[in-house]
N, C-alpha and C positions, 0 to 999 in steps of 0.2 A: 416469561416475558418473550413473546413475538419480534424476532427482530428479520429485517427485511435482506435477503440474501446479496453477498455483495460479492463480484467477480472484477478482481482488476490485473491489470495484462503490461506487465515490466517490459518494454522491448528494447529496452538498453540500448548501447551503440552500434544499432544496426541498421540495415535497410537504405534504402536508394528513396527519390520521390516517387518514381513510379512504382516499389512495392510497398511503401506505406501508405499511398492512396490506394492501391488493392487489398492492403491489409486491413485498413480501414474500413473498407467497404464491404468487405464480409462479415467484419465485426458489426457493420450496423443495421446486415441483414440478418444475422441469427439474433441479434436481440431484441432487434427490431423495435417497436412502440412501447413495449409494455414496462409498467412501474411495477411490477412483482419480484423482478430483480434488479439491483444495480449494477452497473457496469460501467467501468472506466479502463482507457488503455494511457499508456504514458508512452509516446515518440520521443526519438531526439527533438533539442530543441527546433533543427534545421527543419523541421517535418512538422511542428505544431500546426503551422496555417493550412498548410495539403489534408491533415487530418483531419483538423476542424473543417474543412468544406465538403468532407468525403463521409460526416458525420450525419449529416442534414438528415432528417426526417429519422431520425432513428434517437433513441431516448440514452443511448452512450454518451458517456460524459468524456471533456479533455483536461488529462493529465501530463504536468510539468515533471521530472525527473529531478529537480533539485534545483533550491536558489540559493541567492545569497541575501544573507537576513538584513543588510542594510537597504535603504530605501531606492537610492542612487549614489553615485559617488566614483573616486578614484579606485577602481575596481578592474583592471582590465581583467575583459576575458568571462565576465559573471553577469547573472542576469538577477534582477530582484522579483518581489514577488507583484508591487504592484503592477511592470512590463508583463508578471505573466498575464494578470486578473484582463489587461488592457487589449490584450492578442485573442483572449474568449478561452483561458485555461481555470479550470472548475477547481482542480484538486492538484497538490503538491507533495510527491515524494520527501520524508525527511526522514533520515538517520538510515537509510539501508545501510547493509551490511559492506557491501562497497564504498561505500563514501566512508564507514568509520575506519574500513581495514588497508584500504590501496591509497586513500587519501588523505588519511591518520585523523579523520573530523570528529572529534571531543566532546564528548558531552556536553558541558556550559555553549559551546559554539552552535551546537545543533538544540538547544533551548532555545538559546537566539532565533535560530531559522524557525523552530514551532510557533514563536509568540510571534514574527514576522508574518510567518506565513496566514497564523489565525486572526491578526489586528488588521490584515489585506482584505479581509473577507472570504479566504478561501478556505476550503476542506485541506485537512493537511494529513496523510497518513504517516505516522510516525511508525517507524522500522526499529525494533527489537529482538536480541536473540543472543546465544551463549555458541561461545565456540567447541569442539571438541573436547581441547583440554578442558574446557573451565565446565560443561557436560562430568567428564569423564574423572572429575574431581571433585562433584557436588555441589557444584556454584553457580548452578542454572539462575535456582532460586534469587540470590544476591545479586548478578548480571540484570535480572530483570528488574531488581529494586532502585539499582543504581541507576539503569536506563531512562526506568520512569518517572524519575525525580524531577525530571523534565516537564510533567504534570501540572505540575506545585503552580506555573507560571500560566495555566490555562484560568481566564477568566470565566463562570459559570455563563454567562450569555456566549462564550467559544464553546463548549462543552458538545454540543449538537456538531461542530463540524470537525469533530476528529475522531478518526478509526485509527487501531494499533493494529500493527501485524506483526504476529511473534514470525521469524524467520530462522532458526538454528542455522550459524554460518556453515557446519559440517554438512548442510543440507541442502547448501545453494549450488545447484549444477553440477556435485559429484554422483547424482545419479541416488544418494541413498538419503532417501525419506522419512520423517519421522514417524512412528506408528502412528495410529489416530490415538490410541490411549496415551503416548506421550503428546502429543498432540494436544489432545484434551487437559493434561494434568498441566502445562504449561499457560493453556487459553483459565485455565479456571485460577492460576494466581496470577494472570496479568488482571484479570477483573476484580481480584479480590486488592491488589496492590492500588489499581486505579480508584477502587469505590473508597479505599484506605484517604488518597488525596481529592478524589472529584466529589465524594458523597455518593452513596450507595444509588440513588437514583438515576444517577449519570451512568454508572457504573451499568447497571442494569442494560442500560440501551444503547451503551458501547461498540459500535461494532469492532468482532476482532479477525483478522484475517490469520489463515495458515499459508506462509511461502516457506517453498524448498522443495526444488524438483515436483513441483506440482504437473500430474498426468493426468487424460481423460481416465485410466486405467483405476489409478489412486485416489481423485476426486468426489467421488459417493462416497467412501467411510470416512473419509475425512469430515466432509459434510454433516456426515451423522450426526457428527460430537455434537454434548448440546452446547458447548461455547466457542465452535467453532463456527462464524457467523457467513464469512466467505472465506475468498482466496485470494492471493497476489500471487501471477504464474511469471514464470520468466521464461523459459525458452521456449515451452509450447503456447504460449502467445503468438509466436510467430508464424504460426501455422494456424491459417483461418479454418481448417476442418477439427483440427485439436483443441484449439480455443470450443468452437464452436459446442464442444461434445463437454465440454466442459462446464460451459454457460449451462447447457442441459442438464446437468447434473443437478446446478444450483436453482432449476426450477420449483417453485414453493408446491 
C-alpha cells in the first residue's frame, strides 16, 4: 500500500511575527506546489494568521498546536476547534507528549479533543508514545493500546482525516533517537492496533509519523521503514534550511 509521504513541523512556543513569517516562507518555498508530499507546520496560536498569509501559493498546510474539545463556552484562556477551522487552520495537534506530561491531559480528555477535532472537519494528528520507564519495562506495547483506545470514537467517514505519530517521550529533545528498527517495530503495532479498531482498510492507509529528535542527518532511514509514512520534527522545524533537507528526504 502506497501511501503519500507526510512531513510536519511542531514549532512549539517559539518565534516572534517576524520569524514565523520567514519561517513560513521558506517552508513554502522548499515545498513549494507539489502533492507528492505532504506538509504541515503548527505555529503558536499568536502566529496562525502571519503564517497562513506567508503560506500562499505553496501547497503547506496550517496547523493548530492544541484545542479545547468543547465548542465554545466558559473556557478562559482556550481556543476550540471550530475558531480554528474559521482562521483557515487544516490540521490539529492532539495528545503530544507535552500536553499528556507538563499538563497532566488524560486520555478520556484527549478522546474528547480527537472526536472534537474530527466532528470540526479537521485532520487531527493524534500523538502516541511510551516513556523511558514504561520502554525500559516492556510496556511500550500496552502504552500504545491504551492510547489508542481513543480510536474506538472515530467514526468511519473520520477515518480519512487522521495520522498517528508514535513519539517515544525519551526521545523528545534529549537528543537520543529511536533506531529506525525500533522505530519500525513501534509504527507496525500502531497499525496493527488501529486496523484492530478502524478495520484493516483504514488501517492500511493510515498515515503514521515518527517524532523525536527528528534530523536532516537521521531522516532517510527513518523513512526507509515501511511503516514509517512521514515525520513530526520539532526543533529542526525551526530551521528553514534543516527543515528544508528534511522535506528532501521525504521526496517520493
Amino acid at each position: 500500500m502506497t501511501r503519500t509521504p507526510y512531513v510536519a513541523g511542531n514549532w512549539k512556543m517559539h518565534g516572534t511575527r517576524r520569524k514565523a513569517a520567514a519561517l513560513a516562507r521558506a517552508v513554502a518555498a522548499a515545498q513549494g506546489d507539489t502533492t507528492a508530499r505532504r506538509c504541515t507546520v503548527f505555529p503558536t496560536f499568536v502566529h496562525l494568521d502571519i503564517v497562513r498569509r506567508n503560506l500562499r501559493d505553496s501547497t503547506v498546510r496550517l496547523g493548530a498546536q492544541n484545542c479545547h474539545p468543547e465548542p465554545e463556552g466558559a473556557y478562559t484562556g482556550e481556543i476550540s476547534a471550530p475558531m480554528l477551522r474559521d482562521v483557515g487552520v487544516e490540521s490539529v495537534l492532539v495528545g503530544h507528549s507535552e500536553r499528556r506530561h507538563l499538563f497532566g491531559e488524560r486520555d478520556a480528555f484527549l478522546a474528547d479533543k480527537l472526536q472534537a477535532v474530527l466532528e470540526t472537519g479537521l485532520e487531527a494528528v493524534f500523538c502516541v508514545g511510551e516513556t523511558l520507564e514504561e520502554r525500559e519495562s516492556g510496556r511500550t506495547f500496552a502504552v500504545l493500546e491504551r492510547q489508542l483506545g481513543a480510536l474506538r470514537r472515530v467514526a468511519p467517514d473520520q477515518a480519512g482525516r487522521l495520522v498517528v505519530a508514535y513519539e517515544p517521550v525519551w526521545a523528545i529533545g534529549t537528543g537520543r533517537t529511536a533506531t529506525p528498527a525500533q522505530a519500525q517495530e513501534a509504527h507496525a503495532e500502531v497499525r496493527r492496533l488501529a486496523g484492530a479498531i478502524l478495520g484493516a482498510d483504514a488501517a492500511a492507509t493510515l498515515p503514521l509519523l515518527y517524532g523525536g529528535s527528528v534530523k536532516p542527518g537521521n531522516a532517510p532511514d527513518l523513512l526507509a521503514q515501511d511503516d514509517v509514512d512521514g515525520l513530526l520534527v520539532g526543533g529542526a522545524s525551526l530551521d528553514g534550511d534543516s527543515f528544508a533537507d528534511i522535506l528532501g528526504a521525504a521526496a517520493p
